[in-house]
N, C-alpha and C positions, 0 to 999 in steps of 0.2 A: 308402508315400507318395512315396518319392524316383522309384519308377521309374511312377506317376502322374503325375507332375512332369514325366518326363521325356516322357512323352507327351505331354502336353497342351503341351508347348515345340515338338513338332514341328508342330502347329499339325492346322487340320480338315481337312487331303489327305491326311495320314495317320492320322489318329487314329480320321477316323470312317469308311473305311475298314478300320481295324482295329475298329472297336465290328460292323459291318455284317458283316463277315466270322465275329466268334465269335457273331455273334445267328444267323446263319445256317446255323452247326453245331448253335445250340441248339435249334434248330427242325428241327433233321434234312434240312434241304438238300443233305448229302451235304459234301464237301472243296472240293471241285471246282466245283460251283456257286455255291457261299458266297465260294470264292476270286473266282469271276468276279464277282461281284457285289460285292462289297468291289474289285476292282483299278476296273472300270467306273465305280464312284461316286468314286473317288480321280481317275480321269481328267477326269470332268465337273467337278470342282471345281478341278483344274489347267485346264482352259479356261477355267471361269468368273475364279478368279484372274488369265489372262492378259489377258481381257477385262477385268479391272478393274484392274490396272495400265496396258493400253495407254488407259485413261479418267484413271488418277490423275497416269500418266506426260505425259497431251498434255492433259487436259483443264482437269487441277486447276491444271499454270504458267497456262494462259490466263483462269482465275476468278482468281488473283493479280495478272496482268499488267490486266485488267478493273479491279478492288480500286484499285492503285494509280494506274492510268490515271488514274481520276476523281476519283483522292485522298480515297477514303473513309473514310478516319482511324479506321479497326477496330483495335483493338492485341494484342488476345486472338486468338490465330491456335487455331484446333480442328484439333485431333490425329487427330480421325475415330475411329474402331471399332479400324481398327488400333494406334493411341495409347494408348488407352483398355483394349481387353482382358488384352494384358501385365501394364496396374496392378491389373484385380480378381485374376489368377490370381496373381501376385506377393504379394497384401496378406495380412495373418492370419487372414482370411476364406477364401480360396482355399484352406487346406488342406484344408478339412471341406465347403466347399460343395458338390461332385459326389454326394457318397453322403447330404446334404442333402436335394438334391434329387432325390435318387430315391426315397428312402424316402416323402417325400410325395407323389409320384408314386405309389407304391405304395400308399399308404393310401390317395390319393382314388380309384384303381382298382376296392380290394378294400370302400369303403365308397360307391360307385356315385356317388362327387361327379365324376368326371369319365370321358370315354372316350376319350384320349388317352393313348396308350403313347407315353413318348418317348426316341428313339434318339438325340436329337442333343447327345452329350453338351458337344462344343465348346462351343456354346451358353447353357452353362449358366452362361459366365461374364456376360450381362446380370445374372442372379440374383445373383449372385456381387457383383458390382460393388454392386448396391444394398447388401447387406450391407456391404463394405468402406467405403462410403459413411457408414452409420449409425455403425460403428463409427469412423471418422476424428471424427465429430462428438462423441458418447458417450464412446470409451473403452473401451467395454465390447460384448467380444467375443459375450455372449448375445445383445447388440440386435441385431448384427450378424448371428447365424442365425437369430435370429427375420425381418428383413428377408429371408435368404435362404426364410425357409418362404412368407412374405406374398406376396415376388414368386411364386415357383414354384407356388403353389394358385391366383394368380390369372390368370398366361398357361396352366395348363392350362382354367381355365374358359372364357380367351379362346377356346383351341384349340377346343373342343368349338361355342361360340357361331359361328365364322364358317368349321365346317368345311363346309358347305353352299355358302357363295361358296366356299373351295380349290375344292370340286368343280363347281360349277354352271357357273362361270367362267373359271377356271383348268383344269379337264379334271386336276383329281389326284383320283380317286375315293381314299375311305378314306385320305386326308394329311389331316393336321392342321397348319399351323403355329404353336406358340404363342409362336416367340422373335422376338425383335426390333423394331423401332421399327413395322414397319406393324400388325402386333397392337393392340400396346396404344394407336397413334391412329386405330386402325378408329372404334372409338364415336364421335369427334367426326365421321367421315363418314356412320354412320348418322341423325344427330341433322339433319345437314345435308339427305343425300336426304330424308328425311320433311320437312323444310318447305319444300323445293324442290318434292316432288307435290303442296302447296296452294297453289302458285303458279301462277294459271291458265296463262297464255303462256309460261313460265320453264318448266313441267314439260313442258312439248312439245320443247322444247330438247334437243338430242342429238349430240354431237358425238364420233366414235369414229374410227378409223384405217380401219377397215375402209371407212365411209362416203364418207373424203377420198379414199381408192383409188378408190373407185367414182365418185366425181362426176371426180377427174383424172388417172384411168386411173392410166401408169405414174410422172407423177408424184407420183401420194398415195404411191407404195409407202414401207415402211417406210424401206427402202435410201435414199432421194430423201429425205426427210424428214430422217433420221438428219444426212444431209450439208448438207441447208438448215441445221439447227439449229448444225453445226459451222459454215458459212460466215458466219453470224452473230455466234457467240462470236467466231471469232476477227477480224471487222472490229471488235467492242466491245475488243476484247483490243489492237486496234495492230496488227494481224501485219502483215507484210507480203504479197503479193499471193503469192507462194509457200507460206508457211506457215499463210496462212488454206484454199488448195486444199490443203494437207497435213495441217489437222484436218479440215476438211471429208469427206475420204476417209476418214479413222481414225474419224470420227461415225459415218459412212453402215457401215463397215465391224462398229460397236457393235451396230447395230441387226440386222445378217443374225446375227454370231456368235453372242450373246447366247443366244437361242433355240436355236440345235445344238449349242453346248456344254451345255445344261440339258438335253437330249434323253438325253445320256449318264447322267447322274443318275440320271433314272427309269430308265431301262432296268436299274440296277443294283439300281434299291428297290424296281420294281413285285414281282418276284419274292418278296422280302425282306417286302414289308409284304402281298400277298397269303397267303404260308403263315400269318403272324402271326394276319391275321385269323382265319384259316380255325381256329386253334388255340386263338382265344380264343371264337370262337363258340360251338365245341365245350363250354371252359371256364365260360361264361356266357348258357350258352341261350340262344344266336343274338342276343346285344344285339350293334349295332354298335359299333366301336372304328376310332380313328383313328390312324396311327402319325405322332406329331410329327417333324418333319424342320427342315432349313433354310429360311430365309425367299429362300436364293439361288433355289428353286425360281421362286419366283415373277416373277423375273428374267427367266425365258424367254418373257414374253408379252410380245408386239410392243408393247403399249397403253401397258405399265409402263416399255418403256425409253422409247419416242416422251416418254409424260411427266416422264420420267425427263430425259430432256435437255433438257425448256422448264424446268422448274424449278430448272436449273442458273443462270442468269442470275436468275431470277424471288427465288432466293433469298437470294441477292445486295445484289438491291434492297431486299427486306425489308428485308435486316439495315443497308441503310441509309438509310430510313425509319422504323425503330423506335425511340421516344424510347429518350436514354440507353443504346444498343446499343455495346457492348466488342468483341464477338465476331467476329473474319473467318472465315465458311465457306469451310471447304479440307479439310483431311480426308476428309471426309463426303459433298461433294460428291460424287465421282466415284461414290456410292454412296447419293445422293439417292434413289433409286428403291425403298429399303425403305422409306424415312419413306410414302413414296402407294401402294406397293404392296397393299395389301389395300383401300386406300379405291378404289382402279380397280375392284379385285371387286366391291365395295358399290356402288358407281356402275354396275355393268356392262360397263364400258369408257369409258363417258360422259366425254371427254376435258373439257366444261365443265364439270360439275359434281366434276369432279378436280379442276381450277384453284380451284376454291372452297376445298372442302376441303381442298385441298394449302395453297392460301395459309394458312388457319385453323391447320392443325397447323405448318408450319414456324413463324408467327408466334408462336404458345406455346414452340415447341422451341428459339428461338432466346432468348425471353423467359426461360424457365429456364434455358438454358445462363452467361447474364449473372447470374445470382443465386448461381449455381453452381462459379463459378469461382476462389473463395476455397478450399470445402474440396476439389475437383478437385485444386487446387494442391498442397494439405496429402497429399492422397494418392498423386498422383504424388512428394511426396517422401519420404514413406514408403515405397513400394516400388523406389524408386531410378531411376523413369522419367525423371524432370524433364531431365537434361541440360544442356544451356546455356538453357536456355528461362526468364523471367524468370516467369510463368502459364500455364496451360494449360486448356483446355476441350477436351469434345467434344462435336457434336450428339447422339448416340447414345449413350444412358443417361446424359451430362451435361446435358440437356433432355429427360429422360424427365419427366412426370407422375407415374407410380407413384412412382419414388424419390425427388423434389421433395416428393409430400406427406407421407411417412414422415419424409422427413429436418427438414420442415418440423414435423412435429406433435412432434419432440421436442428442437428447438431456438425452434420460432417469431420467429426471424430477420426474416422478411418475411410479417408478418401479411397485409396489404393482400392481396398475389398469391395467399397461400394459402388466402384467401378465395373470389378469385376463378378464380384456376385451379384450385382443388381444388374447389368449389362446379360449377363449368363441368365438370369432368371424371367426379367423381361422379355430376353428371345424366345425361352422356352413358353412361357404365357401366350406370346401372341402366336410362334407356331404352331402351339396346341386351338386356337381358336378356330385357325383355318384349317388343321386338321379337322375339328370336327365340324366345323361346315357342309366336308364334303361327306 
């Protein structure tokens, strides 16, 4: 367990790298091509990394400098993913969670409830988190792996349900995503597009990157964009007339990187998740199977960051607009683009009907993170995160839905919300079900 530990402290540039490399011996790839495809996938996540630092480094001060600017009296500052994963891998939960969730991985494999193999083991601390979650509340370490089986049976179902948008959309044949924030608030985008097609004039409505290139040439490009959106932040932010042309270029510069470092990623899994299939075909008479990955994958499309960086200001505002809202988005921010990333699939790219759906899920995600923030608290000081910090939240898994209403149905704290968010969330779940039935 300790040299598991020590793995998972070197974080996902090494770890999943090392999972991609002995899968790839195990699948008979040979040394040599397992090595490359394990270093290549380690590379594309130190780009993607650098890109989300040069976002957390210059974008997240400027959503601070915004915040205070207009004195929006937020006092719960969110920790982000980064904050946040430390305390599930750190918590009592953490020790048992990985082979947790593989073993139910393996059951609903080998009992046809799902076809999602998944590799990413990093990942597997969202699971993780909800259990240490339950257990913060409980006490009791079994509720806490039962949390971890609930989450993990239910993003591999996600995985299976929206591995059609991965591919259709995204261009990841045979990936699956089942972790992270865009998964589990896909369902509220489906519920969304379906009542936006019966809306006569509304559903002729289309608005994508590709389109705004086409109507103004080179300035729709994503690059031109990217940098509008920076030049904006940072006049809302104060800069001064130098440092707003200095994010504006580090914006514009998000949006070309973003996409060529995720380019490296696949290049190292398409190999990796091709033999896979090829081996389980074999093993299960040609059923298809999707190998679960990162939700950074989904990082590389132009549509995701473009939205990705209006919803930086956008969410902002939410959070101060929403009665009795605690929370300043900061953490999370620089990494807004998972929360919409899968509902841009569901939309198609459809950049308005993202704005919808994007509003809808931060406004819940921010609504929970406020409910949330008591036992957040309790658990970061459990696993010795807290710090100098007085409370702590994060957007991601401390505004998750799944773990709000586990943790709600066995404290019932905030009846009212868990009515209404879990009511709202369960519909969207099962409508999404039978949507993708047909």
């Amino acid at each position: 367990m300790a040299i598991l530990q020590y793995i998972l402290d070197l974080g996902p540039i090494v770890m999943l790298p090392l999972v991609i490399f002995v899968i790839g011996l195990l699948l008979k790839q040979g040394f040599g091509k397992s090595l490359r495809s394990g270093i290549t996938v380690g590379v594309g996540f130190v780009g993607v990394n650098l890109v989300i630092n040069l976002l957390t480094d210059n974008l997240g001060p400027a959503a601070h400098d915004m915040a205070e600017r207009f004195n929006l009296g937020l006092s719960v500052v969110d920790v982000g993913w980064p904050g946040a994963a430390p305390m599930a891998w750190s918590s009592v939960i953490g020790t048992i969670a990985i082979p947790v969730a593989i073993i139910v991985n393996i059951v609903m494999l080998f009992t046809k409830m799902t076809r999602v193999v998944n590799v990413d083991i990093w990942n597997i601390w969202h699971m993780t988190f909800t259990g240490a979650i339950l257990y913060a509340v409980t006490d009791n370490f079994w509720i806490g792996i039962v949390g971890v089986i609930i989450h993990s049976a239910f993003v591999y179902k996600l995985g299976d349900w929206f591995a059609p948008v991965t591919k259709n959309h995204f261009g990841l044949e045979g990936i699956a995503i089942p972790h992270g924030s865009g998964p589990w608030s896909a369902p509220f985008a489906v519920v969304v597009d379906s009542i936006l097609d019966k809306i006569p004039k509304i559903k002729r409505i289309n608005i994508n990157s590709t389109k705004i290139e086409e109507k103004l040439g080179p300035i729709g490009e994503p690059v031109i964009i990217g940098a509008f959106l920076g030049l904006v932040i940072g006049i809302l932010a104060g800069y001064s007339v130098g440092d707003i042309l200095q994010l504006a270029i580090q914006m514009g510069a998000v949006m070309v990187l973003m996409p060529t470092v995720v380019k490296f990623i696949m290049e190292g899994l398409m190999p990796i998740a091709d033999s896979a299939r090829e081996i389980l075909d074999k093993r299960f008479h040609g059923k298809d199977f999707y190998i679960g990955l990162d939700p950074a994958l989904l990082l590389g499309n132009s549509q995701v960051v473009a939205a990705s960086l209006l919803f930086v200001p956008l969410t902002l505002l939410i959070a101060v607009i929403l009665p009795g809202n605690k929370v300043l988005p900061f953490g999370d921010l620089a990494t807004i683009g998972f929360f919409i990333s899968m509902a841009v699939g569901v939309h198609k790219g459809n950049l308005f009907r993202t704005l919808i759906s994007g509003i809808i899920i931060m406004s819940i995600t921010i609504w929970i993170a406020n409910m949330t923030i008591g036992i957040h608290t309790k658990l970061a000081q459990q696993s010795g995160s807290l710090g100098d910090k007085g409370q702590v939240i994060s957007l991601d898994q401390g505004g998750s839905p799944i773990t709000f209403v586990l943790r709600e149905l066995l404290s019932f704290n905030n009846i009212i919300p868990l009515i209404i968010i879990g009511g709202l969330y369960i519909f969207s779940v099962i409508f999404t079900y039978f949507v993708c039935q047909n």
